[in-house]
BAFI-183119 format. One record per residue (C-alpha): residue in one letter; z, x, y. Coordinates in pm, whole numbers, m for minus. Layout:
<r><r>a</r><z>Z</z><x>X</x><y>Y</y></r>
...
END
This chain:
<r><r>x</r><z>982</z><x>m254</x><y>1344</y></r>
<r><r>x</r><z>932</z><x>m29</x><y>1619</y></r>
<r><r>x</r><z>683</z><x>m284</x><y>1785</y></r>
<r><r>x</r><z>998</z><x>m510</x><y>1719</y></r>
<r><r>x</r><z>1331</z><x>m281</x><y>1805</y></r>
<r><r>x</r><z>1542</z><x>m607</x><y>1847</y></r>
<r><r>x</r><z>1574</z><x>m898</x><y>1587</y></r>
<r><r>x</r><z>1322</z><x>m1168</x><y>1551</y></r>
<r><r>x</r><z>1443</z><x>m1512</x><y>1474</y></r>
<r><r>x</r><z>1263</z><x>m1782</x><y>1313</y></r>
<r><r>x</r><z>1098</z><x>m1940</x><y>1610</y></r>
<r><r>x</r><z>978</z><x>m1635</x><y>1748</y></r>
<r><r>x</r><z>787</z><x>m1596</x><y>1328</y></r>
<r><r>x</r><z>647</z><x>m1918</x><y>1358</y></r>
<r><r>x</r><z>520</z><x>m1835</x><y>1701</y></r>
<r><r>x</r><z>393</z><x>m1474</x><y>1554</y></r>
<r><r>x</r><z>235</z><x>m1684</x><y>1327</y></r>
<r><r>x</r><z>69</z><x>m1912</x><y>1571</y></r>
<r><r>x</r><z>m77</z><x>m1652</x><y>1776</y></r>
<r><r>x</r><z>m217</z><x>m1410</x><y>1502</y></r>
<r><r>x</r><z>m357</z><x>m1660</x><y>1309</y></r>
<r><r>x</r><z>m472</z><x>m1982</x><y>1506</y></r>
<r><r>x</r><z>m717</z><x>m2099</x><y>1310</y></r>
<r><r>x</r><z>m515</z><x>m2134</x><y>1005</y></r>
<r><r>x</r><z>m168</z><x>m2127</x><y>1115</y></r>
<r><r>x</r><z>m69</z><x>m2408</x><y>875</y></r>
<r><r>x</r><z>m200</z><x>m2217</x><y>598</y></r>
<r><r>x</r><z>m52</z><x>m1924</x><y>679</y></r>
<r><r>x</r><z>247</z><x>m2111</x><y>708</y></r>
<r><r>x</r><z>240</z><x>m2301</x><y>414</y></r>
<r><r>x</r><z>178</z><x>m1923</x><y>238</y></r>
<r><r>x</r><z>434</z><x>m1735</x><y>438</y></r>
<r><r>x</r><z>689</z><x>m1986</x><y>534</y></r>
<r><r>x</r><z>1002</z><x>m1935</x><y>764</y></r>
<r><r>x</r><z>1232</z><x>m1720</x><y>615</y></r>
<r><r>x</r><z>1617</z><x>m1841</x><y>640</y></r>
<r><r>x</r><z>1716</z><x>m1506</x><y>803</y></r>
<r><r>x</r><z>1847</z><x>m1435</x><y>1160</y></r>
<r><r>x</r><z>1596</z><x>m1090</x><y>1145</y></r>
<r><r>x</r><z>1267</z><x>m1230</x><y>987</y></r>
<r><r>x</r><z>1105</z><x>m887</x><y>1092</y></r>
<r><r>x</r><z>1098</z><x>m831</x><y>682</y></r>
<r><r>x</r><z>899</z><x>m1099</x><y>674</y></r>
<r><r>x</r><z>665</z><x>m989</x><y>921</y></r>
<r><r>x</r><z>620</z><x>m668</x><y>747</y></r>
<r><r>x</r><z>463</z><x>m849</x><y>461</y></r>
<r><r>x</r><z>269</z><x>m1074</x><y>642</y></r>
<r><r>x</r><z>125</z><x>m781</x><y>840</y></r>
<r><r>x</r><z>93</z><x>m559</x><y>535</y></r>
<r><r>x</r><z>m58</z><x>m821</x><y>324</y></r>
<r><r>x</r><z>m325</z><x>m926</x><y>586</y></r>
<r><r>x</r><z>m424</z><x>m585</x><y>710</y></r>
<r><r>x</r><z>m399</z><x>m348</x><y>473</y></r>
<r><r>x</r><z>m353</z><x>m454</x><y>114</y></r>
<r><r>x</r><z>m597</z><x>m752</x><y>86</y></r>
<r><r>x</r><z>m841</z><x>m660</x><y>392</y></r>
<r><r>x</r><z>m892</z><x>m339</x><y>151</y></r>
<r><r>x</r><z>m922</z><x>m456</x><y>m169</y></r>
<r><r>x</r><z>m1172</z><x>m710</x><y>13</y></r>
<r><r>x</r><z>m1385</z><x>m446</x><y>145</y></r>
<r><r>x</r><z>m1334</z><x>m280</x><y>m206</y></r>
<r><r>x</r><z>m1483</z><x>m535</x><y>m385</y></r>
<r><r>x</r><z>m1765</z><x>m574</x><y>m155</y></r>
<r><r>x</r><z>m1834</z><x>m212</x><y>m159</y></r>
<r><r>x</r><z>m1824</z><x>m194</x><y>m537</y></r>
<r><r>x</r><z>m2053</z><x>m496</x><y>m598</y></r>
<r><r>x</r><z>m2336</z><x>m404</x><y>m324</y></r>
<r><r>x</r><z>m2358</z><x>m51</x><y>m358</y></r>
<r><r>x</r><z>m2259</z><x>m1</x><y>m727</y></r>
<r><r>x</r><z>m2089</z><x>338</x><y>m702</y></r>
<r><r>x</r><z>m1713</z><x>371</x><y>m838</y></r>
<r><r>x</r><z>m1400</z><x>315</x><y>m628</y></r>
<r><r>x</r><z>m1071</z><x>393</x><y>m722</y></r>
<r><r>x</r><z>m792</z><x>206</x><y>m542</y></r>
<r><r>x</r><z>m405</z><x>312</x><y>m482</y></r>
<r><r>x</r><z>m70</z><x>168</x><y>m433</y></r>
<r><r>x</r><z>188</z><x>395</x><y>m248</y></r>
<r><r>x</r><z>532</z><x>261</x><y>m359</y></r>
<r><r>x</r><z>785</z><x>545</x><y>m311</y></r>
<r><r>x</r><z>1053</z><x>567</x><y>17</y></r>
<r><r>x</r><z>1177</z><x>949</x><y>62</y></r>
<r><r>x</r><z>1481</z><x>993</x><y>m161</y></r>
<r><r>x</r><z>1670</z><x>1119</x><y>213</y></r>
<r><r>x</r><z>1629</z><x>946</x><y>560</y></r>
<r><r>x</r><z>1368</z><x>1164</x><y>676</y></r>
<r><r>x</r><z>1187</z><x>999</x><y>914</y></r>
<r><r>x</r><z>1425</z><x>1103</x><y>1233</y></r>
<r><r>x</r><z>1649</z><x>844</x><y>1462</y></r>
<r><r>x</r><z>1372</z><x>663</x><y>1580</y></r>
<r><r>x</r><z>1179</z><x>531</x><y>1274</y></r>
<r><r>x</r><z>1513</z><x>420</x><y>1095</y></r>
<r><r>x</r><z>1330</z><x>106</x><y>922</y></r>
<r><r>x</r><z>1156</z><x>361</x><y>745</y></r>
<r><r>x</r><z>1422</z><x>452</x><y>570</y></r>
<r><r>x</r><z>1466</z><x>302</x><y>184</y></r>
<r><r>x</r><z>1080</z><x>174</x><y>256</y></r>
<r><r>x</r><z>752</z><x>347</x><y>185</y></r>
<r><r>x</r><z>592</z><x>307</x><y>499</y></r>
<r><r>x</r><z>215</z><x>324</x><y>648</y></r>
<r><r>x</r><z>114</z><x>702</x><y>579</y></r>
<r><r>x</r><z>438</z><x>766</x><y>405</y></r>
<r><r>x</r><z>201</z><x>919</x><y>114</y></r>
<r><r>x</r><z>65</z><x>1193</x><y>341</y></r>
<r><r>x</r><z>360</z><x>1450</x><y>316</y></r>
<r><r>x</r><z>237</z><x>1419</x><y>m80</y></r>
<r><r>x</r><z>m133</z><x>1419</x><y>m79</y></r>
<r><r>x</r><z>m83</z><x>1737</x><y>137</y></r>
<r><r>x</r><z>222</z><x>1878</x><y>m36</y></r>
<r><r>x</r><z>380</z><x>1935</x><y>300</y></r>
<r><r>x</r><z>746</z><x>1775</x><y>162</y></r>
<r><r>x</r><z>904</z><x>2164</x><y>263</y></r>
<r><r>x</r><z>1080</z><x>2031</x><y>573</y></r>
<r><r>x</r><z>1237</z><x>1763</x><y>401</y></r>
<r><r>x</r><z>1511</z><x>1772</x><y>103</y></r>
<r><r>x</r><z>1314</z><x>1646</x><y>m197</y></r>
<r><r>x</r><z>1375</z><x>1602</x><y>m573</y></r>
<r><r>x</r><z>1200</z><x>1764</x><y>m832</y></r>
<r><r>x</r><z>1045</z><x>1372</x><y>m887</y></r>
<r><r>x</r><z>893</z><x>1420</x><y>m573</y></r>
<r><r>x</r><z>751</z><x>1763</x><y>m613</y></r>
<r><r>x</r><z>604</z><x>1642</x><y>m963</y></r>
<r><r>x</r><z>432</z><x>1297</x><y>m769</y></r>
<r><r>x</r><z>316</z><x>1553</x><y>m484</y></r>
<r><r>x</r><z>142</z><x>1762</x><y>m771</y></r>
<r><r>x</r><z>7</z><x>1494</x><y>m947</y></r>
<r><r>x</r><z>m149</z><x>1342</x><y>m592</y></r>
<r><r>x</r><z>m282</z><x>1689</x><y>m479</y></r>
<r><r>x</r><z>m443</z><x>1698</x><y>m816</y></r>
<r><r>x</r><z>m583</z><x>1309</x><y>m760</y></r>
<r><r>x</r><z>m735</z><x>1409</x><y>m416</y></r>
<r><r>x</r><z>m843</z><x>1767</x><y>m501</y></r>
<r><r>x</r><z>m1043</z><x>1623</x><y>m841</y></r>
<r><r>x</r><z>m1218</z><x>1389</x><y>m619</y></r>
<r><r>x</r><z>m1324</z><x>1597</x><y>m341</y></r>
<r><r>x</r><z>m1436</z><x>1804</x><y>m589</y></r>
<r><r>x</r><z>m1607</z><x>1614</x><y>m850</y></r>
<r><r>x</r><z>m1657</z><x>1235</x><y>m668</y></r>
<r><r>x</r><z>m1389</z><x>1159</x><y>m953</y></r>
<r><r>x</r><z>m1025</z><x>1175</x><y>m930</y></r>
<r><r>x</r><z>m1004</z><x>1208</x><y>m1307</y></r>
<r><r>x</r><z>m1167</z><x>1564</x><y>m1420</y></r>
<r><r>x</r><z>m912</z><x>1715</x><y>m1512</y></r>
<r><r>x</r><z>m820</z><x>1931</x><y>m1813</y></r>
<r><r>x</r><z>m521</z><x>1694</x><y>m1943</y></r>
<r><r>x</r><z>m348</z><x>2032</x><y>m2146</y></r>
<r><r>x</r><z>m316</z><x>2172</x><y>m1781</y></r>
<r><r>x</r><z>m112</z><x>1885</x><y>m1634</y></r>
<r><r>x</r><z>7</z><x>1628</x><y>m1862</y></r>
<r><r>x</r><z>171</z><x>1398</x><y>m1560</y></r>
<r><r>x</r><z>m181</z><x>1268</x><y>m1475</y></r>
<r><r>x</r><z>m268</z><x>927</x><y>m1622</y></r>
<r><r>x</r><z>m593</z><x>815</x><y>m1646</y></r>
<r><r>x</r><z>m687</z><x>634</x><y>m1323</y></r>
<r><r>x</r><z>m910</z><x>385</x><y>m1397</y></r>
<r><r>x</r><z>m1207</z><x>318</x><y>m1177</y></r>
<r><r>x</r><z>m1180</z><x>m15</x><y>m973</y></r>
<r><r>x</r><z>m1564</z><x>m179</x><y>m1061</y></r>
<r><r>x</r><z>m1471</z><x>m155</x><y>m1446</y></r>
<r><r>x</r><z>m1391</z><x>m442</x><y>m1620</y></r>
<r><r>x</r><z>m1328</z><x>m583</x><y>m1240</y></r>
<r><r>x</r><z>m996</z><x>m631</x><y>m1322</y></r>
<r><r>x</r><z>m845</z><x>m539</x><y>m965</y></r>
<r><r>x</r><z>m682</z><x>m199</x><y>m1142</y></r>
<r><r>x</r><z>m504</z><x>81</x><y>m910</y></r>
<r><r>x</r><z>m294</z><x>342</x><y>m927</y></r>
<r><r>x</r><z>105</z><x>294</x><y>m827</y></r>
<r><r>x</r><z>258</z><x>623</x><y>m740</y></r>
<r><r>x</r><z>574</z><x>614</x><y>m757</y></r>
<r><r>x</r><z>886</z><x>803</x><y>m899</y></r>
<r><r>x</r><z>1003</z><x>884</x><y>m1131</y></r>
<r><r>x</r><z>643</z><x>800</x><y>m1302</y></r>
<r><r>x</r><z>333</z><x>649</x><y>m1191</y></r>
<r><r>x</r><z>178</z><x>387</x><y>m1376</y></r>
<r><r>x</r><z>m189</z><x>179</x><y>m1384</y></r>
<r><r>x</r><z>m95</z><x>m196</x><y>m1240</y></r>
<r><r>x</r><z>m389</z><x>m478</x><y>m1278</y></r>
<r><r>x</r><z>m428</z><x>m733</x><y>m1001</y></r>
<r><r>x</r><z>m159</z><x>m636</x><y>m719</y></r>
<r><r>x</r><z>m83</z><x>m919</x><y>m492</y></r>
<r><r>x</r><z>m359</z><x>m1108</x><y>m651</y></r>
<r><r>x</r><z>m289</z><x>m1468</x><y>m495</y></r>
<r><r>x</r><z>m191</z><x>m1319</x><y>m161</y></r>
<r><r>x</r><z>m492</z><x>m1150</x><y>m172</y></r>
<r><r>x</r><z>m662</z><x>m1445</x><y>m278</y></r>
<r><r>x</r><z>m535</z><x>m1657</x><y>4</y></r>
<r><r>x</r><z>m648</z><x>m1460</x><y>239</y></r>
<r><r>x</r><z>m1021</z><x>m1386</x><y>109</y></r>
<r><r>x</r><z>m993</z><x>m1778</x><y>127</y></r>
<r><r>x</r><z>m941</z><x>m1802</x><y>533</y></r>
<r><r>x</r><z>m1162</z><x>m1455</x><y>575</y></r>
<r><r>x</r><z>m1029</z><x>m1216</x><y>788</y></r>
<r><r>x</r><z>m1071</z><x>m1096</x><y>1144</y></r>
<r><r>x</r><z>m1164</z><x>m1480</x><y>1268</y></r>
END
């Protein structure tokens, strides 16, 4: 949204569309079609999202795992601030989880923000995550007695089943195959052409 302050209307999407993905802008279209909204910025989001972030990594993810062999664990961020913290200009943040919005957890910096105790538990729980793997190359050695909010977060190359970690309040949970036909669209058409 900030690279879009005013409404975008359905034209102006298709034209997005056009321009970002020329090669397979019928595709795209066919996967992402106009929306029926006067602001299809929403829509944009997830187009955007979808292409660069969630499938382009669990591409690379998959390619890492299968060439080199080592473990991978993969994440999905899915909690907005439980007060509009983000300040007057990043408003569409607000109700959202948006890029980075996991940072203020991972690094238990959430002081100069109000925050629930839900959020102070997920902050633990990710510091723990993070810690564990810088530590060990494994985000799961942990002694379970001395937190029993951590759930087992299962190692991406097992079983190949496309398994990741939502954080989220007011609990986390293991999800299997997140956006797995977007995702699967879009290894389809390849990415950065």
């Amino acid at each position: 949204y900030e690279a879009m302050p005013k409404q975008m209307t359905r034209a102006e999407y298709d034209l997005l569309l056009l321009v970002f993905y020329p090669l397979h802008y019928l595709k795209v279209f066919q996967e992402y079609p106009t929306p029926h909204s006067n602001d299809t910025r929403p829509e944009v989001a997830v187009v955007g999202t979808d292409y660069t972030f969630t499938c382009a990594t669990r591409h690379a993810l998959r390619g890492f795992t299968s060439h080199v062999g080592a473990p991978a664990w993969l994440y999905v961020f899915n909690h907005s601030f439980s007060e509009t913290s983000w300040g007057k200009n990043f408003t569409f943040c607000d109700g959202h989880s948006c890029h980075g919005a996991e940072l203020p957890f991972v690094f238990h910096t959430l002081l100069p923000f109000n925050h629930t105790q839900d959020e102070l538990v997920l902050s633990g729980n990710m510091v723990q995550y993070w810690t564990n793997f810088a530590h060990y190359g494994n985000p799961n050695q942990f002694q379970p007695q001395k937190n029993a909010n951590l759930l087992s977060w299962p190692d991406y190359s097992t079983a190949y089943q496309s398994q990741a970690l939502k954080f989220r309040t007011p609990k986390s949970e293991v999800i299997s195959k997140y956006l797995e036909e977007k995702c699967d669209f879009w290894d389809s058409i390849g990415y950065f052409e």
